[in-house]
PABAKE-324184 format. One record per residue (C-alpha): residue number from 1; x, y, z. Coordinates in Angstrom, 2 decimals, decimal comma, always signed. Example, Ala and Ser with C-alpha at 12.3 -4.5 7.8 and 13.67 -1.06 7.14 Angstrom:
<atoms>
+-----+---------+---------+---------+
| num |      xx |      yy |      zz |
+-----+---------+---------+---------+
|   1 |  +12,30 |   -4,50 |   +7,80 |
|   2 |  +13,67 |   -1,06 |   +7,14 |
+-----+---------+---------+---------+
</atoms>
This chain:
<atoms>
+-----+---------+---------+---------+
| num |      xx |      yy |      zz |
+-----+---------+---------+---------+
|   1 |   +0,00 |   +0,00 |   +0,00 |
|   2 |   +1,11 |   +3,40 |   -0,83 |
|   3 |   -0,02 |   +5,08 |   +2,57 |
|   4 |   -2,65 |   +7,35 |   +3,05 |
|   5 |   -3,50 |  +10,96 |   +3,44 |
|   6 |   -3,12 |  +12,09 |   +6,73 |
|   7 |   -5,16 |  +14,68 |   +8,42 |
|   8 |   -4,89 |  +18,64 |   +7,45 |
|   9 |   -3,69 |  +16,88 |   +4,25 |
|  10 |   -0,49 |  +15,77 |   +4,84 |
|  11 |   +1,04 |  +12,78 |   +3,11 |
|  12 |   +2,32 |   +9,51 |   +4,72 |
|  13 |   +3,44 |   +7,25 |   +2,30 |
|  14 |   +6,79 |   +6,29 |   +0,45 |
|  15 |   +6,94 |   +7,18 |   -2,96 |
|  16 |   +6,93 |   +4,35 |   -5,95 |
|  17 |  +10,47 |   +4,16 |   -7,61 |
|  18 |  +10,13 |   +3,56 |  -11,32 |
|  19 |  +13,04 |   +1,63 |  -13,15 |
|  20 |  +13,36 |   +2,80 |  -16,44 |
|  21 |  +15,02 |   -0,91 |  -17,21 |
|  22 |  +12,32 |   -3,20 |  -14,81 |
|  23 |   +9,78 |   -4,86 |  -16,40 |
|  24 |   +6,68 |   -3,90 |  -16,94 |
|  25 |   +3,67 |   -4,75 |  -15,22 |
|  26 |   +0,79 |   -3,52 |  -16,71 |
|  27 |   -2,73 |   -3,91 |  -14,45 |
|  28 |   -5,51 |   -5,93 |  -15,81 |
|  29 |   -8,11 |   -3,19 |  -15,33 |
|  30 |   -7,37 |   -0,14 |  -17,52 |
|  31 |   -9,42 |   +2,12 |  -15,53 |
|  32 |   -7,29 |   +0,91 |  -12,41 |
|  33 |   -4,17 |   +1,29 |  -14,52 |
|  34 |   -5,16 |   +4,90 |  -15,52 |
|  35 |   -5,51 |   +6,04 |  -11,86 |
|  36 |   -2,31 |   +4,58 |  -10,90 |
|  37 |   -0,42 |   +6,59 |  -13,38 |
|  38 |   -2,22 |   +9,85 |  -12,21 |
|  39 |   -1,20 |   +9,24 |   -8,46 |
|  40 |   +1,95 |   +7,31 |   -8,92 |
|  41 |   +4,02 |   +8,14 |  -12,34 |
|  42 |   +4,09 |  +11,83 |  -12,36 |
|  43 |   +6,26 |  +14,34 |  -10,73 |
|  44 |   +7,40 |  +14,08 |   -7,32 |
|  45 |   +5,77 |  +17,10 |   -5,85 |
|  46 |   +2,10 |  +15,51 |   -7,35 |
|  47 |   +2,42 |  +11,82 |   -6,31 |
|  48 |   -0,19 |  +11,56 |   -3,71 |
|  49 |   -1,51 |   +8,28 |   -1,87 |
|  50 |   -3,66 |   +5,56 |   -4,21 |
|  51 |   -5,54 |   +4,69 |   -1,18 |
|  52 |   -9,29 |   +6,09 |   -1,77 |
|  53 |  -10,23 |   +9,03 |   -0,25 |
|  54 |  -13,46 |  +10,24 |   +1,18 |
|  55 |  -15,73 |  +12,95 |   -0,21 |
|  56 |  -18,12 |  +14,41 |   +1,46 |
|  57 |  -21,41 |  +15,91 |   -0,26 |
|  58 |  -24,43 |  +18,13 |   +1,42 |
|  59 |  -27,64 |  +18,13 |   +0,09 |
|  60 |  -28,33 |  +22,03 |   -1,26 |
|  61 |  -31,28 |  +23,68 |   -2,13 |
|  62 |  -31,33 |  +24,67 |   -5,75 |
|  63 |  -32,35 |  +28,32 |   -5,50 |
|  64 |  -29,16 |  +29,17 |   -4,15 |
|  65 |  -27,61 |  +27,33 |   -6,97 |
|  66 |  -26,50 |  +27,83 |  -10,24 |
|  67 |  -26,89 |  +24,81 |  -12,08 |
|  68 |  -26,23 |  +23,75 |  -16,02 |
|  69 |  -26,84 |  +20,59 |  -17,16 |
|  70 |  -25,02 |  +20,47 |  -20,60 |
|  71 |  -25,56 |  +19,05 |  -23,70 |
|  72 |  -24,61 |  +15,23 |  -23,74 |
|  73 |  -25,30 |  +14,81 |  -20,19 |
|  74 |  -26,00 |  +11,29 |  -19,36 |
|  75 |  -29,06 |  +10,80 |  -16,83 |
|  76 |  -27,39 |   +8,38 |  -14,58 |
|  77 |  -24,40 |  +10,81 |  -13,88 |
|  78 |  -26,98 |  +13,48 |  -13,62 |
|  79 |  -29,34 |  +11,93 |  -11,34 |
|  80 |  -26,34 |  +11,50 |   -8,94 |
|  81 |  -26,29 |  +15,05 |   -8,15 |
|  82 |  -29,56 |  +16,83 |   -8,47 |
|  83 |  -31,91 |  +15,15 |   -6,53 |
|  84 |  -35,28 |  +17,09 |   -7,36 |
|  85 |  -35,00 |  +20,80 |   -5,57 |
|  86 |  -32,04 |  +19,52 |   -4,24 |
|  87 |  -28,20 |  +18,93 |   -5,49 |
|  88 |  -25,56 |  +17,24 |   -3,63 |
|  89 |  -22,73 |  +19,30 |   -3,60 |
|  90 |  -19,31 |  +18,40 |   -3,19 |
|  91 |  -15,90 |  +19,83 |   -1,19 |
|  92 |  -12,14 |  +18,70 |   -1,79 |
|  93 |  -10,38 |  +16,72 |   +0,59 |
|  94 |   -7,83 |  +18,87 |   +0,83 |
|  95 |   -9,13 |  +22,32 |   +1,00 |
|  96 |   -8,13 |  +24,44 |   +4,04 |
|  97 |  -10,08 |  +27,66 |   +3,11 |
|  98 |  -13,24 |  +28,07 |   +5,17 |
|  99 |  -14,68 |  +30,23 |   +2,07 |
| 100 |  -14,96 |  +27,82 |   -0,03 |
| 101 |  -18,83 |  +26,85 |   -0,28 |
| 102 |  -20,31 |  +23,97 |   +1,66 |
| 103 |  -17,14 |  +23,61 |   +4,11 |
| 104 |  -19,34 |  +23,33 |   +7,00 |
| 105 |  -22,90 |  +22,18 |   +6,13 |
| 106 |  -24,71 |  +19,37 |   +6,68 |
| 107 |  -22,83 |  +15,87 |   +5,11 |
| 108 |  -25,67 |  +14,08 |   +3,16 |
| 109 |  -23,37 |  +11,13 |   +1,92 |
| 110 |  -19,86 |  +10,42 |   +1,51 |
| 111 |  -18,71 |   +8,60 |   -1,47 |
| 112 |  -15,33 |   +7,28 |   -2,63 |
| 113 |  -12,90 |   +9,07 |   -4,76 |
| 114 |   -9,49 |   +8,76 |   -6,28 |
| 115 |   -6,95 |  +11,83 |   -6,94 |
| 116 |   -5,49 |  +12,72 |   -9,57 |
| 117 |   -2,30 |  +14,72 |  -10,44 |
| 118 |   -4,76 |  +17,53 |  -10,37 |
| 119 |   -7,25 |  +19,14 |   -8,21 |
| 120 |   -9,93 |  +16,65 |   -9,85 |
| 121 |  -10,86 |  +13,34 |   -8,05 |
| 122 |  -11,99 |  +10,45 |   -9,96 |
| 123 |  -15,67 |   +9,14 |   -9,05 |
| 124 |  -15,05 |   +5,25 |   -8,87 |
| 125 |  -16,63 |   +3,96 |   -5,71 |
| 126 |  -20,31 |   +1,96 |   -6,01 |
| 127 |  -21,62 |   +5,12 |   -4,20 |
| 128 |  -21,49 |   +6,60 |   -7,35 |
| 129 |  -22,96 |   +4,86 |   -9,62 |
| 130 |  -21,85 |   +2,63 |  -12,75 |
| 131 |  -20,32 |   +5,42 |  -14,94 |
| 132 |  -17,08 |   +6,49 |  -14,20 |
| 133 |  -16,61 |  +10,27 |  -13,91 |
| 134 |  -14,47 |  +12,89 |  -12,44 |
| 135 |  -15,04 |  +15,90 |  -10,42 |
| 136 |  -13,51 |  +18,94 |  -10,31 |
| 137 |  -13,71 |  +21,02 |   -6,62 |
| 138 |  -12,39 |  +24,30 |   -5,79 |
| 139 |   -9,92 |  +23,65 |   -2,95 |
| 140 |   -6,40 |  +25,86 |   -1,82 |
| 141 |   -4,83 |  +22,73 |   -2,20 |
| 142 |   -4,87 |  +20,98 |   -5,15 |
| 143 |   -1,95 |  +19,06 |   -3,66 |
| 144 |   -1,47 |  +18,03 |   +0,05 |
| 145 |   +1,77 |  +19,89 |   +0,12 |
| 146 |   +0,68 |  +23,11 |   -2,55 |
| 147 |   -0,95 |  +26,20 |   -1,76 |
| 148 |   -3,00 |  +27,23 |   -4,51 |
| 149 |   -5,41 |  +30,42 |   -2,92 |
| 150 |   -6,52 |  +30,83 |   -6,48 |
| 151 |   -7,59 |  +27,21 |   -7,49 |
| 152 |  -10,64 |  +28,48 |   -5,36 |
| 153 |  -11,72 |  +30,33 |   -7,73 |
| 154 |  -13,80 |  +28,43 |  -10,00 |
| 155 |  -16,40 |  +30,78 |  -11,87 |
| 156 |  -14,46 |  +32,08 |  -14,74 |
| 157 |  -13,54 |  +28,61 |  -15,99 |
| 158 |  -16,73 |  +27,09 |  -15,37 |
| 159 |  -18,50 |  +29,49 |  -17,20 |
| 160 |  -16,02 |  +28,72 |  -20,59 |
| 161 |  -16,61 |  +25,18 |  -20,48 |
| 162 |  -20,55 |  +25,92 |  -20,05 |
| 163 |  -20,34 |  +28,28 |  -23,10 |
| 164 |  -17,96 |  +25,97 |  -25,08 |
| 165 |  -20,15 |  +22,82 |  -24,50 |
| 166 |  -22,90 |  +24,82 |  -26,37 |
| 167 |  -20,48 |  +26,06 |  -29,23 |
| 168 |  -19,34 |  +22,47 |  -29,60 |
| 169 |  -22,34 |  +20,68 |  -29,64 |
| 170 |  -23,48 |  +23,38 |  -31,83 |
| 171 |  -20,73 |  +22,45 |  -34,40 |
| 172 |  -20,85 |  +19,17 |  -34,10 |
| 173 |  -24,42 |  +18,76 |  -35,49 |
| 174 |  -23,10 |  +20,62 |  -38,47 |
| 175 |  -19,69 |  +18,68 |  -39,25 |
| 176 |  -19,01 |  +14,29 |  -39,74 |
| 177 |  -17,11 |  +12,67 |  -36,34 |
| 178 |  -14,65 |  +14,32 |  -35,58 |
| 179 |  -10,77 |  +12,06 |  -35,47 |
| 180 |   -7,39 |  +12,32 |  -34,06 |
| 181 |   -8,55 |  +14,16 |  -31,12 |
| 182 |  -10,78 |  +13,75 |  -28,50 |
| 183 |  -12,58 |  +16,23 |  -26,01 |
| 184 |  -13,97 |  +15,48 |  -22,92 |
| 185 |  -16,20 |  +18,83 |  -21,80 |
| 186 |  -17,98 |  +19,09 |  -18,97 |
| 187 |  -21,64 |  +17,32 |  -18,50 |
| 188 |  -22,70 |  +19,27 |  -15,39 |
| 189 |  -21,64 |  +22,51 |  -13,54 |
| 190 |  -22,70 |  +23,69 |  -10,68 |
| 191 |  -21,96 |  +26,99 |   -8,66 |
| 192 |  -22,87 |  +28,75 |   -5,67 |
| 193 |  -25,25 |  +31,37 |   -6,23 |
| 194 |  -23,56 |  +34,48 |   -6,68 |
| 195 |  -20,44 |  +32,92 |   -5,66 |
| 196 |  -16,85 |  +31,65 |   -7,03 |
| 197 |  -16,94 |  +27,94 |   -5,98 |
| 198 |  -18,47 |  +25,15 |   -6,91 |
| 199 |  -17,97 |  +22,14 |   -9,27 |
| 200 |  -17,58 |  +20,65 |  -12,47 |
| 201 |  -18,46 |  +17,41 |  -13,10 |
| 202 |  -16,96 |  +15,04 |  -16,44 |
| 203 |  -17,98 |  +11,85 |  -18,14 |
| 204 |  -15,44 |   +9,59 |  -18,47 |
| 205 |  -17,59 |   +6,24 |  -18,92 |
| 206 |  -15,28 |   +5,94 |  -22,73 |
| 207 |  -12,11 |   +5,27 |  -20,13 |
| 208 |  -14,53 |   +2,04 |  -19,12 |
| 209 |  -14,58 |   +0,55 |  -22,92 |
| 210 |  -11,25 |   -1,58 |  -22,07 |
| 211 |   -8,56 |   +0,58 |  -23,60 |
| 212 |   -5,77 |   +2,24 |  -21,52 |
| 213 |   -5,36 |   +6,40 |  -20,85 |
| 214 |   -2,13 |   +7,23 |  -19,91 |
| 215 |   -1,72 |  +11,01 |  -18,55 |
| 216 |   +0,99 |  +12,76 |  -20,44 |
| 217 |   +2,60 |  +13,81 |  -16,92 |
| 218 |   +3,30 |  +10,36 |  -16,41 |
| 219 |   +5,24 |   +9,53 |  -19,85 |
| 220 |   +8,89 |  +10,50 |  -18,32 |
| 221 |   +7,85 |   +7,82 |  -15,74 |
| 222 |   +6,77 |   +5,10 |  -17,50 |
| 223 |   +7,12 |   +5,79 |  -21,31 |
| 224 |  +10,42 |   +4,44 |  -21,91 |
| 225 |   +8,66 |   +1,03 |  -20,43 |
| 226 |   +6,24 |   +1,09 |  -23,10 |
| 227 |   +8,07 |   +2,22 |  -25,81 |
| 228 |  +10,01 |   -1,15 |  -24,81 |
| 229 |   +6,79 |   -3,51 |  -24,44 |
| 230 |   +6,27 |   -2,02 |  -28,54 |
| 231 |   +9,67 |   -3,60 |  -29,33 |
| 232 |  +10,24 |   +0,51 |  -30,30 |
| 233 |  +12,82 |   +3,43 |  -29,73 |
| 234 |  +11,53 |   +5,77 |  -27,26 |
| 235 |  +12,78 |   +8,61 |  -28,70 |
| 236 |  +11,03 |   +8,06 |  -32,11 |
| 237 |   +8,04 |   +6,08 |  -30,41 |
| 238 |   +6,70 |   +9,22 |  -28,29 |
| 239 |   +7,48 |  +11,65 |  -31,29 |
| 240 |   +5,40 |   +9,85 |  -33,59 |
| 241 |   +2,29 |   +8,44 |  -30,88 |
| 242 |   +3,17 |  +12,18 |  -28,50 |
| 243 |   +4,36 |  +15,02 |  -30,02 |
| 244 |   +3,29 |  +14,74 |  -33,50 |
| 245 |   -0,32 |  +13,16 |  -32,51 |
| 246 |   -0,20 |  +16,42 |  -30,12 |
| 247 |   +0,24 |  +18,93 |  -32,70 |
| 248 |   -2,06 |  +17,32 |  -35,23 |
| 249 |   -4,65 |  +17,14 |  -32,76 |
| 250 |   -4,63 |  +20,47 |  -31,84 |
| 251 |   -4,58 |  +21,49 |  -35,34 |
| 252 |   -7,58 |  +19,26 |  -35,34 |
| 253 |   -9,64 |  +21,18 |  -32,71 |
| 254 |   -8,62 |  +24,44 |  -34,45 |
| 255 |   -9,61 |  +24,13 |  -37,76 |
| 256 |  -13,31 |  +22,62 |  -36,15 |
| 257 |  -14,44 |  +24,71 |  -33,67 |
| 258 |  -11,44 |  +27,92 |  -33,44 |
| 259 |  -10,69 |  +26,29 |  -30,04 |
| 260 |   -7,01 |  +26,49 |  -28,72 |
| 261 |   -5,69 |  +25,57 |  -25,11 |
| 262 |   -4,51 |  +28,20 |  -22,57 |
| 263 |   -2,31 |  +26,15 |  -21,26 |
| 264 |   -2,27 |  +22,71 |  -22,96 |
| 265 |   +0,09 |  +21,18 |  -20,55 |
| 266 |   +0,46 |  +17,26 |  -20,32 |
| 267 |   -1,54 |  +17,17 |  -16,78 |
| 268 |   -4,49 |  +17,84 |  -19,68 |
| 269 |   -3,54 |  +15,50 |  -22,32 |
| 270 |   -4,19 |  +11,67 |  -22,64 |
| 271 |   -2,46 |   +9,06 |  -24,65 |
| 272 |   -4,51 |   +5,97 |  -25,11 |
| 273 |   -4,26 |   +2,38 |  -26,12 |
| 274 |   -5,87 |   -0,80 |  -27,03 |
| 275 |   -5,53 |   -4,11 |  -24,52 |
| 276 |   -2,50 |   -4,68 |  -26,37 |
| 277 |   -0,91 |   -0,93 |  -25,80 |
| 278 |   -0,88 |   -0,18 |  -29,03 |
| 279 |   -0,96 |   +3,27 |  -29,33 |
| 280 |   -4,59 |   +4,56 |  -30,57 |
| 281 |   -4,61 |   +7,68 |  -33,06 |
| 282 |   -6,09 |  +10,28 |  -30,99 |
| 283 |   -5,05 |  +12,63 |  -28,40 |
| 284 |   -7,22 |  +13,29 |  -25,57 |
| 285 |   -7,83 |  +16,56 |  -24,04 |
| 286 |   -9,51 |  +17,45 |  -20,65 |
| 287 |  -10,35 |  +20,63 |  -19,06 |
| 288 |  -12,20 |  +22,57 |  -22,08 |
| 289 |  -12,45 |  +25,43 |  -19,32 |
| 290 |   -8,89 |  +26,05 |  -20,45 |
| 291 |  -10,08 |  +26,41 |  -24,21 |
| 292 |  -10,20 |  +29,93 |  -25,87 |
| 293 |  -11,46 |  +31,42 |  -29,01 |
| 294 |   -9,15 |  +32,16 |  -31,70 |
| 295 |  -11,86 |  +32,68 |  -34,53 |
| 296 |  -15,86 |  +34,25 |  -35,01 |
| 297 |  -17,35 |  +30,62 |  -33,58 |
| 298 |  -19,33 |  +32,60 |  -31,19 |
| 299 |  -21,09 |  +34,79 |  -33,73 |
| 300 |  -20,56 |  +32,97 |  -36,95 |
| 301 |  -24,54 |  +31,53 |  -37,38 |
| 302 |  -24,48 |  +29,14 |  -40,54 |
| 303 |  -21,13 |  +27,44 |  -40,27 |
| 304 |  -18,88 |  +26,51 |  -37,52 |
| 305 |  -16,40 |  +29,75 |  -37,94 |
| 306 |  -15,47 |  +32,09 |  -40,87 |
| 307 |  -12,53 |  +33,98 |  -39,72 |
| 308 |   -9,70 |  +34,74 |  -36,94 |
| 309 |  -10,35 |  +37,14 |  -34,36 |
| 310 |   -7,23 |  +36,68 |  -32,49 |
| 311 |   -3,63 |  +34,93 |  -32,86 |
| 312 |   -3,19 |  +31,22 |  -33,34 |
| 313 |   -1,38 |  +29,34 |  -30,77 |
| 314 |   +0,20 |  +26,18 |  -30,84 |
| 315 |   +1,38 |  +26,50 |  -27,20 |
| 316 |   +3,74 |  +24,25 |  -28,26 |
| 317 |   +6,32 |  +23,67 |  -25,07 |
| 318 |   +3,48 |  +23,90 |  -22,31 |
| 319 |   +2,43 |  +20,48 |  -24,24 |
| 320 |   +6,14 |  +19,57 |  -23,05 |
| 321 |   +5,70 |  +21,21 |  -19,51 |
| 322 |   +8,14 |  +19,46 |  -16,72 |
| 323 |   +9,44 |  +16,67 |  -19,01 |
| 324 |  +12,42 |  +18,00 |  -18,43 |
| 325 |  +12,19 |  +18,83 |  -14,66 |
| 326 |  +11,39 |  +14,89 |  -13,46 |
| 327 |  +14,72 |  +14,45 |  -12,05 |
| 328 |  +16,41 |  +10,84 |  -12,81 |
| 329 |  +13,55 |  +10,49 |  -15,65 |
| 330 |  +14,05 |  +14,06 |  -17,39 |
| 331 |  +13,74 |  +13,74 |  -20,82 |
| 332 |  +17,38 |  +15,67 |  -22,05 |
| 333 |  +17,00 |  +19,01 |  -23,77 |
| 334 |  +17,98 |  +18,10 |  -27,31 |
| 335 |  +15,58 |  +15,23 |  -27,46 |
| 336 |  +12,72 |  +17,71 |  -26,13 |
| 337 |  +13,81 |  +20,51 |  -28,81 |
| 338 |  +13,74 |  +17,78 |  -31,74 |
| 339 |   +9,80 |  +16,61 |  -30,28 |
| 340 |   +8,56 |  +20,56 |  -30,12 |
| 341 |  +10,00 |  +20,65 |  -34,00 |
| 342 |   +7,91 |  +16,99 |  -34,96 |
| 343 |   +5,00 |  +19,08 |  -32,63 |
| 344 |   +5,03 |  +22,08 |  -34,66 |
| 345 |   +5,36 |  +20,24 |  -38,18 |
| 346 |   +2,58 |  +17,96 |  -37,27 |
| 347 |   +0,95 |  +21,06 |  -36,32 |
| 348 |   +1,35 |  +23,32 |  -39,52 |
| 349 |   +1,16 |  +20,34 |  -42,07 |
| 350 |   -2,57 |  +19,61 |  -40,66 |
| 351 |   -3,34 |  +23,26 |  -41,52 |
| 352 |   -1,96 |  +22,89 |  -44,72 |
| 353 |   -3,59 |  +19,62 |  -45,76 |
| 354 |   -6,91 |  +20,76 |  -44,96 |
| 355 |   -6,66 |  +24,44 |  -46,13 |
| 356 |   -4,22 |  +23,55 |  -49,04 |
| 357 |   -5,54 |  +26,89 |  -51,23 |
| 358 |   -3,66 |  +28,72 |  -48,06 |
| 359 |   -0,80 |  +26,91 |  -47,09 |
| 360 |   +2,51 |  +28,45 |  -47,79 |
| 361 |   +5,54 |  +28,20 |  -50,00 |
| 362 |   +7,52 |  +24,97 |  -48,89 |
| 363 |  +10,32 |  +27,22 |  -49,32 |
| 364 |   +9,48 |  +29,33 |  -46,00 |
| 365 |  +11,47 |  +29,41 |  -43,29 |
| 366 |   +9,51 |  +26,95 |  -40,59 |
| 367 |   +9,83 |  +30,28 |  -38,15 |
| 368 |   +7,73 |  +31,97 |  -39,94 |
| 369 |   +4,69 |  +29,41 |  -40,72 |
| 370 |   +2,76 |  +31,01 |  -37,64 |
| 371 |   +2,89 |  +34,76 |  -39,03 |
| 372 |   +2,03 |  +33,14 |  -42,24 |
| 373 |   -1,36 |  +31,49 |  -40,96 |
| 374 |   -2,17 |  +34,29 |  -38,92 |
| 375 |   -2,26 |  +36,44 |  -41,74 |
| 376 |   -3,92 |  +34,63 |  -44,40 |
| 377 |   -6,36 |  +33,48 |  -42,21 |
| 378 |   -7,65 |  +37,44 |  -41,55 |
| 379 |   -8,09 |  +37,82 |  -45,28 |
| 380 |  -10,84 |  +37,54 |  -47,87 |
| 381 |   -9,27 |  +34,83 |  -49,64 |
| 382 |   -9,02 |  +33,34 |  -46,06 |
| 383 |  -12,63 |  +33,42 |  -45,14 |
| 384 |  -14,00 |  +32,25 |  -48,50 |
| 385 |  -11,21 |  +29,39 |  -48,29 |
| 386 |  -12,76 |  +28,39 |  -44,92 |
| 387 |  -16,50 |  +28,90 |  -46,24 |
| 388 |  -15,79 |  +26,61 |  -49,26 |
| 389 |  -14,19 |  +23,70 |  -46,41 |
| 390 |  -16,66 |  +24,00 |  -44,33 |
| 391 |  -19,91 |  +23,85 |  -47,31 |
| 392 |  -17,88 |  +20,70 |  -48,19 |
| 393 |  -17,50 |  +19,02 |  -44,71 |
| 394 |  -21,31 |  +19,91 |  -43,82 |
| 395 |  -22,62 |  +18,50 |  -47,43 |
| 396 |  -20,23 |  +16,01 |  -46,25 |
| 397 |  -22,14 |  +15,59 |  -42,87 |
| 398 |  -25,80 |  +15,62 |  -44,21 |
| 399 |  -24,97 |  +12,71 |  -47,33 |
| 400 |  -23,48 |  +10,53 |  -43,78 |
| 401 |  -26,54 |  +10,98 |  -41,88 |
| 402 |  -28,83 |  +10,11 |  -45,00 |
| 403 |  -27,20 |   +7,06 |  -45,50 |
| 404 |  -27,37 |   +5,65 |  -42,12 |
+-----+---------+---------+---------+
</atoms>
């Protein structure tokens, strides 16, 4: 056993060693396998204990709620929490700060929970139900040992991922399945009244369907393992199934909805894989709170977007963020530079195969293929070169659906 969190939310436990050269042992149950890379194969400063922890949830009336119950929901997820007038509402294990809302009322249940190498806890216990899910709590400590005052405040991002579940679904019913990426926005929010706290709440029933999700924190940890277990190079293994599927995917989500990530950082990105970890050709990205507009989605009325209303960015080393920092696992500088380059390539060649009218001159200087998009993109040949995709990809859309 790891240990356990101790009270006031200090640690007691030792923490795993990982042997770049052991064997690997991979659990039977992916979902079980996912959760120990979130507590156990990330950086030091994040491991925290895999014994379950307790959450505790009071039964508020809804009036002095804020509640949004977004597009997708599933009932049974749903149902957990709003219980008529009323909606169970959660607090963090961890959290210290007696503003937070709910610290002190009334505890309705208590279910089990699971942390994460973020301030989210995974829902896995029976007392919540069959579908796996995750929430997301305000709390000044996201981490037993890290004081994060501002991780209380919870409003700001709530509201984008309620606005961005809209815009998505929105765009969605216009374009075919979208591939090489993956979202997972938020089902339910919920917020006090008025107030900056509250929760999030996210379906993650797909992490149930037998495949396995490893967190992108974790890959210093235990990617040169599975590199191995693919009979593969590390080096060229994670370029080709991380940084490259990275930058494409991103690509992905901008050219569909004008969405970019904040801070993309690898806390927010999965890598998954089929029962015999082989790598599966999609990213995964969590936390669409983080997401920001680059483009007209939010006005444009007929198609998904028309034109740039602000810079595009690849946030290219955040994607990278504390590979380098794991200490006896850092991933060396040169082979980090030579993965943002196959990020950024992957990145600019998806923009240019899908917009080939506006892609550039193969003879420009890779530096500059960012100015080059950004410009083109805020022209008239830009916006009737994105009409024209998009007429095709909904036409596209509509012949799908009729032949089903």
């Amino acid at each position: 056993m790891a240990g356990e969190v101790g009270e006031g939310g200090g640690t007691r436990f030792a923490v795993r060693a990982y042997d770049p050269e052991a064997s690997f042992q991979l659990l039977a149950d992916p979902v079980a396998q996912w959760l120990d890379w979130e507590e156990q194969a990330n950086l030091i400063g994040f491991r925290v204990s895999t014994v379950p922890v307790e959450v505790a949830l009071s039964k508020i009336d809804r009036d002095s709620l804020e509640v949004f119950v977004l597009p997708g929901a599933p009932d049974e997820i749903v149902k957990r929490f709003v219980r008529g007038r009323s909606v169970l509402c959660a607090r963090h294990p961890l959290n210290r700060d007696p503003s937070v809302a709910w610290q002190t009322t009334p505890v309705a249940e208590r279910w089990s929970a699971r942390f994460t190498s973020s301030r989210t806890l995974a829902m896995f216990g029976p007392e919540s139900g069959a579908g796996l899910f995750s929430l997301k709590l305000a709390t000044d400590h996201p981490h037993p040992d890290f004081l994060q005052p501002e991780k209380t405040k919870l409003r700001s991002e709530a509201m984008d991922a309620v606005r961005w579940a809209f815009h998505l679904e929105r765009i969605d019913r216009l374009l075919p399945p979208l591939t090489g990426a993956r979202l997972i926005p938020e089902i339910l929010v919920v917020l006090e009244r008025g107030g900056e706290t509250g929760f999030m709440v996210r379906d993650l029933r797909f992490f149930q369907d037998g495949c396995y999700t490893l967190p992108a924190l974790s890959l210093p940890f235990v990617g040169r393992q599975i590199a191995r277990a693919g009979s593969a190079d590390f080096a060229s293994f994670w370029r080709t199934h991380y940084a490259e599927a990275v930058g494409r995917g991103k690509a992905r989500l901008l050219l569909r909805y004008g969405l970019f990530f904040e801070t993309p950082n690898p806390q927010n990105l999965l890598v998954r894989f089929d029962a015999g970890l082989r790598p599966l050709p999609e990213i995964v990205f969590r936390d669409v709170g983080d997401g920001d507009c680059a483009t007209d989605a939010n006005e444009s009325p007929t198609r998904p977007w028309s034109r740039l209303v602000g810079d595009i960015r690849p946030e290219t080393k955040n994607s990278f963020w504390a590979f380098g920092e794991a200490g006896e696992h850092s991933i060396d500088v040169a082979l980090l530079e030579s993965w943002y380059a196959a990020h950024d390539d992957a990145y600019f060649a998806e923009l240019a195969a899908t917009l080939p009218e506006l892609a550039p001159a193969p003879s420009l200087d890779p530096a500059a293929r960012l100015d080059h998009w950004n410009a083109i993109l805020r022209t008239a040949r830009g916006e009737e070169t994105v009409a024209a995709y998009f007429d095709r990809e909904m036409a596209r859309a509509t012949a799908e659906r009729a032949r089903r």
